[in-house]
C-alpha positions in Angstrom: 113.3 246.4 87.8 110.6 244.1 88.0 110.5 243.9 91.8 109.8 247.9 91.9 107.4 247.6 89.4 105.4 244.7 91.3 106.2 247.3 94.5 104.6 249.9 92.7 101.6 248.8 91.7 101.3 247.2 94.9 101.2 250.6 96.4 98.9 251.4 93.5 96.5 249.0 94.7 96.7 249.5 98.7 96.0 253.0 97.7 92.8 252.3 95.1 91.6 249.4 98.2 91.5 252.4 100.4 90.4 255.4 98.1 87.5 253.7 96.4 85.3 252.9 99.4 86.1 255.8 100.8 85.0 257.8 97.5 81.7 255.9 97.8 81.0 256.3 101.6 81.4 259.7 100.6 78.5 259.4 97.8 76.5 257.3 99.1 76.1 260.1 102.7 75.8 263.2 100.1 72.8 260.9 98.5 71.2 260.2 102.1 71.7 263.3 103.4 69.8 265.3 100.3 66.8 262.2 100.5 66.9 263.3 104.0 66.4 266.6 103.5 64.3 266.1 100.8 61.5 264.1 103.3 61.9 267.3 105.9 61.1 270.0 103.4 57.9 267.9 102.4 56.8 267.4 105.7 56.9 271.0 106.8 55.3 272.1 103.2 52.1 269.2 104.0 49.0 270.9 104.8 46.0 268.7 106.4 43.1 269.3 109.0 41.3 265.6 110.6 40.6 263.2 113.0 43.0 260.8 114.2 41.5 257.1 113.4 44.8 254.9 114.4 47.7 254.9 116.2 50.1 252.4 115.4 53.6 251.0 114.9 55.3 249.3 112.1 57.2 246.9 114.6 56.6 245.5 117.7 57.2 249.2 119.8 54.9 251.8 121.2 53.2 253.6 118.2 55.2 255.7 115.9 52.2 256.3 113.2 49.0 258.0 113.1 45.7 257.3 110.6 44.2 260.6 109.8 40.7 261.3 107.8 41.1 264.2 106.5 38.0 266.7 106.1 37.6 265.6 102.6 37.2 262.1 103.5 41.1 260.9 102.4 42.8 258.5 104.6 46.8 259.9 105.6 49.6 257.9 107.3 51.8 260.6 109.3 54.8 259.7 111.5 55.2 263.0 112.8 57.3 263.9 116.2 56.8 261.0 118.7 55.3 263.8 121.5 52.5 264.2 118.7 51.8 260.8 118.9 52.5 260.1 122.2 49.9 263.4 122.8 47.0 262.4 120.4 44.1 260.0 121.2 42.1 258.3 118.5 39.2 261.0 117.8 41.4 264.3 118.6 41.0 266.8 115.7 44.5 267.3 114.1 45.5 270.6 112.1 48.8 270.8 109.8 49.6 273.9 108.4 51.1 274.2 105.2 54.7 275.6 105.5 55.0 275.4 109.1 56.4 272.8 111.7 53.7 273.1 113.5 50.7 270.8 114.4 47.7 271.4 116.3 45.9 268.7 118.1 42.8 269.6 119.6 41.2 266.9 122.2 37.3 266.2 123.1 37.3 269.1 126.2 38.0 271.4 122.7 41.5 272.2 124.7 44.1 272.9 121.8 47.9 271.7 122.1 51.1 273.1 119.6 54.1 270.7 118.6 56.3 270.7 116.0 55.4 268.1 113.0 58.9 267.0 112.5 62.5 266.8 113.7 65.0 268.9 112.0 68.7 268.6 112.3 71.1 271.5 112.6 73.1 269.7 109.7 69.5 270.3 107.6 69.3 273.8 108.3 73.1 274.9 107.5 72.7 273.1 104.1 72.3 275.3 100.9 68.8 273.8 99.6 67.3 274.2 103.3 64.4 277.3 102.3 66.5 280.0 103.3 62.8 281.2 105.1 62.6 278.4 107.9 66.4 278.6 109.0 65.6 280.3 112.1 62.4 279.0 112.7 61.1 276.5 114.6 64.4 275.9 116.5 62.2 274.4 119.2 62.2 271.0 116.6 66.4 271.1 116.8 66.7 271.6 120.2 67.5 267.8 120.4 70.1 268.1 117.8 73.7 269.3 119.3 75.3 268.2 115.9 76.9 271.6 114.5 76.1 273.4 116.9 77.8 277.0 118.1 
């Protein structure tokens, strides 16, 4: 009796070794994924109109960042879509307008590019607390994103 009793709760415990980790992988990639989402649905609701000041990078790679003034004199820190950064010069007036993915950059010759502000992933617009408004906009900004897709 005791041996399929020390059998049992040795099953008991192979089963808990594999069912707890796996319970909090599961936890853990719901709490990143709705942070995640979180950061995308402030992004697209950010509103702002500047200059760029600063392109930079917070580790030794080609800048990821841009410094904005804004019109009413506050300093922003944006890392928007690389091809925005890649596109804007220090100087270039920069629009953001509020609700949209898009960003405006206009340059010195007063020529005026579009780009979308941010990535989004197919896996954010499926999900139930994407704005049911934006899920068929902007796909241009998921185009890199073949996650999910039909």
């Amino acid at each position: 009796m005791t041996l399929k009793k020390s059998f049992i709760w040795i099953i008991i415990a192979i089963v808990l070794i594999y069912l707890i980790p796996t319970f909090l992988m599961k936890i853990l990639n719901h709490v990143s994924d709705k942070a995640e989402l979180d950061i995308t649905i402030k992004e697209v609701s950010i509103d702002f109109k500047g200059i760029v000041l600063d392109k930079y990078s917070t580790r030794n790679v080609p800048p990821t960042h841009l410094t904005i003034k804004t019109n009413n004199n506050n300093i922003l820190k944006i890392s928007p879509d690389e091809l925005v950064v890649d596109f804007a010069s220090v100087g270039d007036s920069i629009i953001k307008v509020k609700s949209e993915n898009l960003v405006y950059i206009k340059k010195s010759d007063s020529t005026i590019s579009e780009f979308f502000y941010t990535r989004i992933s197919m896996k954010d617009r499926i999900k139930s607390d994407f704005p049911t408004e934006w899920k068929h906009k902007w796909m241009e900004s998921s185009a890199w994103d073949t996650i999910n897709r039909d």
